[in-house]
N, C-alpha and C positions, 0 to 999 in steps of 0.2 A: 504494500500500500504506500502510496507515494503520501511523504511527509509533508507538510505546508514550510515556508520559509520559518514562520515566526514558530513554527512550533520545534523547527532543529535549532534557532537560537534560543528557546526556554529552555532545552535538555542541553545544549551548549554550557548553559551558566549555569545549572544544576550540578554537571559536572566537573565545572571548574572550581565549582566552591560545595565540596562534597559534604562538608560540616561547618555550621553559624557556630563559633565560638561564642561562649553567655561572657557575659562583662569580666566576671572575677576568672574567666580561662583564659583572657586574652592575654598576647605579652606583654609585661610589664616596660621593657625599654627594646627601643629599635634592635633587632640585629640578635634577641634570643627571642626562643623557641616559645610558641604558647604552652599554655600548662593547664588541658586538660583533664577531667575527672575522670581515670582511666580505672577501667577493673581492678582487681586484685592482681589478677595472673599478670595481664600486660605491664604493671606497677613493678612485681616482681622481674620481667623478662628486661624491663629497663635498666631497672639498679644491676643485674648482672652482668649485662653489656656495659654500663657505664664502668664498673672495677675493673672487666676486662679493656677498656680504653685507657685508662689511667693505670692498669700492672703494663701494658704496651707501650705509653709515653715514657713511662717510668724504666725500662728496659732500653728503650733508644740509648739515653747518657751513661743509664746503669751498668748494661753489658759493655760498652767500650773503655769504662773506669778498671772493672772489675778484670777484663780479659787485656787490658795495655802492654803487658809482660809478652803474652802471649804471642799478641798480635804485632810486635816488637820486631819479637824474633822469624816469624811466617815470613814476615816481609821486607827482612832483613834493611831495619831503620834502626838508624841512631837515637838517644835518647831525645834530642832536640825535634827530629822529625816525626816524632811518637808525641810529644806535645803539642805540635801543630793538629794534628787532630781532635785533642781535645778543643783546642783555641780554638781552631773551625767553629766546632759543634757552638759552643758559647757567643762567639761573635754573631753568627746569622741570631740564634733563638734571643738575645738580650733586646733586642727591638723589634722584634717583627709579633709581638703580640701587640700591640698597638694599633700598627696599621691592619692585621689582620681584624681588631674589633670594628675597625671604620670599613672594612670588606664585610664584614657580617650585616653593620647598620644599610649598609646601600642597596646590598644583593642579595640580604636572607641567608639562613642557615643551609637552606638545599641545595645551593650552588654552592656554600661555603664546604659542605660535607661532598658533592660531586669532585671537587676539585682535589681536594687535600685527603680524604682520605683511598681513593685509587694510590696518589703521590708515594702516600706513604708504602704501599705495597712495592712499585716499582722500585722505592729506595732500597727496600730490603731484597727485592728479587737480585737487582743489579751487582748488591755486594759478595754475592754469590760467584760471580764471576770477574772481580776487580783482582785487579794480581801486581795493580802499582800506586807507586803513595800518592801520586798524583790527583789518580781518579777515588783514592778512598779520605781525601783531603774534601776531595767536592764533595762526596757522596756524605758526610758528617756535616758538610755545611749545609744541605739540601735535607739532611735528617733534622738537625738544629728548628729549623724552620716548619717542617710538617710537624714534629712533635710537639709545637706551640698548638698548632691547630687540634692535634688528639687530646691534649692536655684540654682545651676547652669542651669537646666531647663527652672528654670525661665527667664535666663536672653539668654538663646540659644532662646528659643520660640520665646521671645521678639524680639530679632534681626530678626529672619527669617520674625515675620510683619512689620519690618521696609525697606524701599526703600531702596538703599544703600545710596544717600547721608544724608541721617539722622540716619544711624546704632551707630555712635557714640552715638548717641540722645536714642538708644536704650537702649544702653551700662548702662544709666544713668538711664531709666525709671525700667529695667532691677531689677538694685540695689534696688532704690526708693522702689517697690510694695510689696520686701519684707520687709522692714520698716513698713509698715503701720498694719502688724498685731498684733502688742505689741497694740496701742491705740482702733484698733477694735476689737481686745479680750475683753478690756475691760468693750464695747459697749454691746455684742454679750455674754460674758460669764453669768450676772447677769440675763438676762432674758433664757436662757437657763436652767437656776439654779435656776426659781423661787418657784420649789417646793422640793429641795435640793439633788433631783438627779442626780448624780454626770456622772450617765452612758448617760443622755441625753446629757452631751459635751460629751463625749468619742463618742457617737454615728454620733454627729455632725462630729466630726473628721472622723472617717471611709465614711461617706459621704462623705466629699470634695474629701480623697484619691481616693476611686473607681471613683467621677465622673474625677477625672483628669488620672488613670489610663485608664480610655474609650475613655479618646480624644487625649491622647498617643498615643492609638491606633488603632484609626480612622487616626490622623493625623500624623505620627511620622516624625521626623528629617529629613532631609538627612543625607547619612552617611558621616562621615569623613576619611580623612590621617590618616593612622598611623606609628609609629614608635617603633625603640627598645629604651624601656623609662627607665625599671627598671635594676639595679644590685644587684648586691646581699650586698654590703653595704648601700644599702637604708634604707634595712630592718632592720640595725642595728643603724641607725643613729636614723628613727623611733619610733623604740623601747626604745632609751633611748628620744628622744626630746619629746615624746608625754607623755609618765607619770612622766615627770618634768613638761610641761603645766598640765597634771589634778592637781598634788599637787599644784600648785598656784592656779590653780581653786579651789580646795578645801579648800585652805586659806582663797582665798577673799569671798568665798562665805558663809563658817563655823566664819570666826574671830569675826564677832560683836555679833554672837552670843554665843559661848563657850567662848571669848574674847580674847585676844591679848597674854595675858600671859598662857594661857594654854599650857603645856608640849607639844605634836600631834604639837601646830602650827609651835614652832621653827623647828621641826625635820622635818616637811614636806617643812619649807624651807629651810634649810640647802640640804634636797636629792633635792628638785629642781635644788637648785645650781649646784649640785654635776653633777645630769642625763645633764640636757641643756650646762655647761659648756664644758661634753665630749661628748656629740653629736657636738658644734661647733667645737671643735678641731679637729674630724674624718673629717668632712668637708672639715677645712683648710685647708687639706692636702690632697684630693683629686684631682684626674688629673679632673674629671667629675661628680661634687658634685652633691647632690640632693637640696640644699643650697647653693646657690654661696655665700659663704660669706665676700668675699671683695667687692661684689657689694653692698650686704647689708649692709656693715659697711662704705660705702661711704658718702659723705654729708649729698648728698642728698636726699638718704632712710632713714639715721635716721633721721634727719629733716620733712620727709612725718610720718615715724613711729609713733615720737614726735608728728607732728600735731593731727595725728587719734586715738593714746589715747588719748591727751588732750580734742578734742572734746568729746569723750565717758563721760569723766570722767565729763565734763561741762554739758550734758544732762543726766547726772544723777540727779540734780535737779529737773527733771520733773520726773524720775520714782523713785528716792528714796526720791527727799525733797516734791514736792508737797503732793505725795502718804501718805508718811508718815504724813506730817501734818494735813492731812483731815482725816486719820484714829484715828489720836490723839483725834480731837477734837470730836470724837463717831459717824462722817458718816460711813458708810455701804455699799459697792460695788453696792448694789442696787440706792442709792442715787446719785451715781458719773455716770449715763450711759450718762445723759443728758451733763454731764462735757465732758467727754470722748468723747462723738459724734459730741463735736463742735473742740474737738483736734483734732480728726481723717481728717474733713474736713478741718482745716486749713493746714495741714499735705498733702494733697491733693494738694491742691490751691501751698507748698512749693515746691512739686515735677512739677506740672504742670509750675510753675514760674521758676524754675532750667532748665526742658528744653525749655522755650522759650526763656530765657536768655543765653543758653549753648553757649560758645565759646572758645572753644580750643586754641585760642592763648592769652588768660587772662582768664585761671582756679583760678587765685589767689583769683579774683574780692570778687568773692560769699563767697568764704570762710572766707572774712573779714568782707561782711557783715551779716555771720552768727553769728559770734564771737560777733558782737556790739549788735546783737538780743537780746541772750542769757543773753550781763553783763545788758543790760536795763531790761529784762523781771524777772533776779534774783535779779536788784536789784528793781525793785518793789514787790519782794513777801518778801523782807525782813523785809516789816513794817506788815506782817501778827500779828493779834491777836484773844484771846476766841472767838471773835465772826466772824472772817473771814470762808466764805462758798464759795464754788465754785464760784459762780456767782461773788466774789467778784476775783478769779482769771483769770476768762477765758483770760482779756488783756494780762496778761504776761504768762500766759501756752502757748497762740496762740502764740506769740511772739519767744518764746521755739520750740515749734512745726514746725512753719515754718521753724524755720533754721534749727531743726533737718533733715530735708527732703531738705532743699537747697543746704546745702552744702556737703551731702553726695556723687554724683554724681561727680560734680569736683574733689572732694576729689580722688576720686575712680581712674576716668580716669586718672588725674596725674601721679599715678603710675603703671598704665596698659600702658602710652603711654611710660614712661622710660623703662619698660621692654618687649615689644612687638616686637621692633625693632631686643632687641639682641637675640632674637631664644625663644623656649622651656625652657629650663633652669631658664630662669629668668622669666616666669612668674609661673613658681611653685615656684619659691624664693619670688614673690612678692605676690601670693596668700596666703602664711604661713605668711609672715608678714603682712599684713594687716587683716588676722586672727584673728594672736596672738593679736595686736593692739586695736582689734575692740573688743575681748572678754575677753581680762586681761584688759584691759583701763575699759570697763564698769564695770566689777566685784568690779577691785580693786579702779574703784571711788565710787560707791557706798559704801565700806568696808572702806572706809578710809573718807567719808563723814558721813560714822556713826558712826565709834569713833570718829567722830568728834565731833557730834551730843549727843552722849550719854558724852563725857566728861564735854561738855557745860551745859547738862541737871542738872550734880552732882554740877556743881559749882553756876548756879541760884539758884536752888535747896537751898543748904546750906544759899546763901545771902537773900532766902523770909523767910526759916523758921526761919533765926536769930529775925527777925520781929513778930512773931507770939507767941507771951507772953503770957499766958493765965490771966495775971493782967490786960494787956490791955481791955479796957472796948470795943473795938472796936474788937478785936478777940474774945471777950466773946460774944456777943452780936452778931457777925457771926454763931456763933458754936451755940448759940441756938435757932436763928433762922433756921437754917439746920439741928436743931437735933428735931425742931418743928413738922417735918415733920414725925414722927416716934411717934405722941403725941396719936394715936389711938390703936396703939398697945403696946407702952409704959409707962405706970405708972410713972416708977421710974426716977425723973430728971435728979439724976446721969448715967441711963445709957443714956437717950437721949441727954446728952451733951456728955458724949461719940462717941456717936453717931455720935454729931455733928460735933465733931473734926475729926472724920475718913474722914466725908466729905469735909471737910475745907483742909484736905491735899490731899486729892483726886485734891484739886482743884490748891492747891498748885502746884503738880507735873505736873498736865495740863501746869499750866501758864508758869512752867520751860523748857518743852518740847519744847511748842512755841520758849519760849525768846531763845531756842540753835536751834532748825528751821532756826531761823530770821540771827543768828549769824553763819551756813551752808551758807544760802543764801546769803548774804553779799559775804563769803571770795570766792563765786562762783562768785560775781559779780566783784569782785576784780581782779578775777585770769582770765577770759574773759577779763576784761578791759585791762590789761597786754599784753594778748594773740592779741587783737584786734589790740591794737598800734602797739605791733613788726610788725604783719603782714601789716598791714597798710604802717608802715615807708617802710617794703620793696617793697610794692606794688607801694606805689609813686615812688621808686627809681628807677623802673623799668621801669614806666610809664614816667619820666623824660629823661633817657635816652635810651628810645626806646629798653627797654630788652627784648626776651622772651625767660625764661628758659628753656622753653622746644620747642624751634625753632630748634635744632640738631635734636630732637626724632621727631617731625614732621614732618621734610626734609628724614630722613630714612623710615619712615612708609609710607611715599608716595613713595618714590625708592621702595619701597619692593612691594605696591600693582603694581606700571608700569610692575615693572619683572615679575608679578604675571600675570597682562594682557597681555601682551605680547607675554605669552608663554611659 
């Protein structure tokens, strides 16, 4: 039966708008997803896709941290050029969530999810068959980038199995799950790697990708609002703020290793300066910045910014001081799974406690007592010695762990609820900064915990061998018991005492490595204890006088869902 005109455009816009969203399902800000009253089961089928998005972000940086030895060696790279890979990864992802949130606001989540998560499959297919540092340079900066975009997946998934009055609860689990895959890399890489093939993780990775690309797209989003998001000075602001973020990244990530005074490092910070300085300025002066940056230069964002470096740079202890300590003293990523698989669940049990403790009108709470976690857990690894072994850490790693995952979710919301209220705008302002915060804070405490670490080592170092006389009957008498050990294939006494001395400094340098370990983890437990009180004293003061700082931005964000229900 032949259709009328008008009656194939009513079933046209029937089918183009297959469901009327009610007021309070619609989305809240341009560029995410509406939020639906979804069944039980689909509720459920979300929130397990979203953990599986956010264990797969979290596996991009995870597995190349955790397998860097490995991958070292496959590809026969020096330790400088094994760094550039990390630096890749951090350079692309420290800015491109930003411009990615203003690609959401303009074109919706469906092209957002069309584009980047295919991406991500290809990256990990490709790695499969890279066989030069070249193209595994690009392929980490082209991960960097997609895993910004999974990372937000993660926490859209997440929300749509969340009821609504627990979405904030989402918000925070959201964050959390991609945390967790730096500790289960760790787990998960050494037995993937137990026959030293490098393509069995590469492979592992393209697995997670395709199976989360399949339940993409079995399950996908709703779609969202969009908006006119981009101008044409965005691209320029862009352009200079993102390769002043890589050259810091490429700072904190290269310095401990080519070191501090190399030529490259000054100049790449000086252009830093130079790029990020007039990227703010173009800002400042815009009618409709892509950066709001009086907002950002307000108290109270650098005061948040302030906090979430300082935390990065205080749980760098557990990925640069533990790590490094337990590789000093000759354990082996194979050694450490059983360490790592009791972090991973304490890490767990952190996230799980953050939201059942979650309360938005004292976000303060957690964060101080992450802070006390941290100085108590670094300052018991500060009496580490030669014979300290994991098991003698797990108290204070667990201790680390949990508040790395407690306090990230408060953290987070804090300044999602200060810029949620005022439009669009500011929360692309507060996703770059909490970026930049969360990826220059980690890089550059690590990098500044290891000249720490390596200045500390030169000065023990000098003060044992000033000790090491070879008159001393007590050094003599070391050295040839350790040059004994060489008595089967060595004749000659002079050179098994040779010998013995090589190992006697060998041993030497061990003990020096420790003694600057001990003396990292100390000024970590110091700078926590510090961090702990300020927040503290302000937490009482608010507590005394019945503050809550962010009672304005809670009284607005519920105006805005009423209007929203409404109508």
């Amino acid at each position: 039966m032949e259709r009328s005109p008008e009656h194939r455009r009513r079933r046209g816009a029937r089918e183009a708008v297959p469901y009327e969203f009610k007021p309070h399902e619609r989305p809240l800000m341009p560029g995410s997803p509406a939020t639906p009253d979804h069944p039980l089961p689909r509720r459920i089928a979300y929130l397990v896709i979203g953990v599986l998005f956010g264990l797969t972000a979290g596996f991009a940086n995870g597995l190349l941290s955790a397998s860097s030895q490995l991958l070292q060696g496959a590809l026969g790279l020096t330790t400088v050029e094994a760094g550039w890979m990390t630096a890749a990864y951090s350079m692309t992802s420290v800015c491109t969530s930003m411009l990615l949130v203003k690609f959401r606001q303009q074109f919706g989540v469906t092209l957002f999810a069309r584009i980047f998560l295919p991406a991500f499959g290809i990256v990990c297919l490709a790695q499969l068959f890279v066989g030069s540092f070249a193209l595994e340079v690009m392929l980490r900066g082209v991960s960097g980038i997609v895993d910004s975009g999974m990372s937000s997946f993660c926490l859209f998934y997440v929300i749509q199995g969340m009821p609504a009055r627990l979405r904030l609860g989402g918000m925070v689990l959201g964050m959390g799950v991609t945390q967790l895959g730096l500790p289960l890399s760790r787990v998960i890489a050494p037995l993937l790697m137990a026959d030293g093939d490098i393509h069995r993780l590469f492979a592992f990775e393209l697995g997670l990708a395709l199976i989360a690309l399949a339940c993409a797209g079995v399950l996908p989003l709703p779609p969202s609002r969009t908006m006119q998001a981009f101008e044409p000075l965005d691209l320029l602001t862009f352009f200079l703020l993102a390769p002043g973020m890589a050259l810091l990244s490429a700072v904190f990530s290269q310095a401990r290793t080519v070191w501090w005074t190399t030529s490259w490092i000054g100049w790449a910070l000086a252009g830093a300066v130079v790029l990020v300085s007039a990227a703010l300025l173009i800002e400042h002066n815009r009618a409709n910045p892509l950066l709001n940056i009086r907002w950002l230069g307000s108290v109270e964002i650098l005061q948040f910014a302030l906090l979430a470096a300082s935390m990065r740079i205080f749980l760098a202890e557990q990925n640069f001081g533990s790590m490094g300590l337990l590789l000093t003293l000759g354990l082996v990523p194979e050694q450490l799974v059983r360490f790592y698989a009791v972090i991973t669940a304490v890490s767990v049990a952190g996230l799980v406690a953050s939201l059942i403790r979650l309360n938005p009108q004292d976000l303060l709470r957690p964060i101080v007592f992450s802070t006390f976690l941290i100085a108590v857990g670094a300052w018991m690894d500060s009496h580490a010695s030669n014979v300290t072994r994991p098991v003698n850490l797990h108290v204070s790693q667990s201790l680390i762990a949990f508040a790395s995952l407690y306090f990230m979710g408060p953290l987070m919301m804090t300044g999602m609820l200060r810029a949620m209220p005022r439009g669009p705008s500011h929360m692309v302002s507060f996703t770059a900064i909490f970026s930049i915060a969360q990826t220059i804070g980690g890089l550059g405490g690590s990098a500044l915990l290891g000249a720490l670490q390596v200045a500390r080592e030169r000065l023990h170092s000098n003060e044992l061998v000033q000790h090491l006389l070879f008159t001393d009957p007590q050094v003599a008498g070391r050295a040839a018991a350790l040059g004994g050990a060489y008595g089967r294939v060595l004749t000659d006494p002079a050179l098994r005492q040779a010998e013995g001395m090589t190992l006697l400094a060998q041993q030497v340098a061990r003990e020096a490595n420790v003694l600057a370990y001990n003396d990292v983890f100390r000024v970590i437990a110091w700078l926590a204890t510090i961090a702990c009180v300020l927040l503290f004293a302000r937490w009482l003061y608010y507590r005394i006088h019945g503050i809550n700082p962010l009672a304005g931005e809670l009284a607005a964000l519920q105006k805005l869902r009423s209007a929203q229900s409404n109508g």
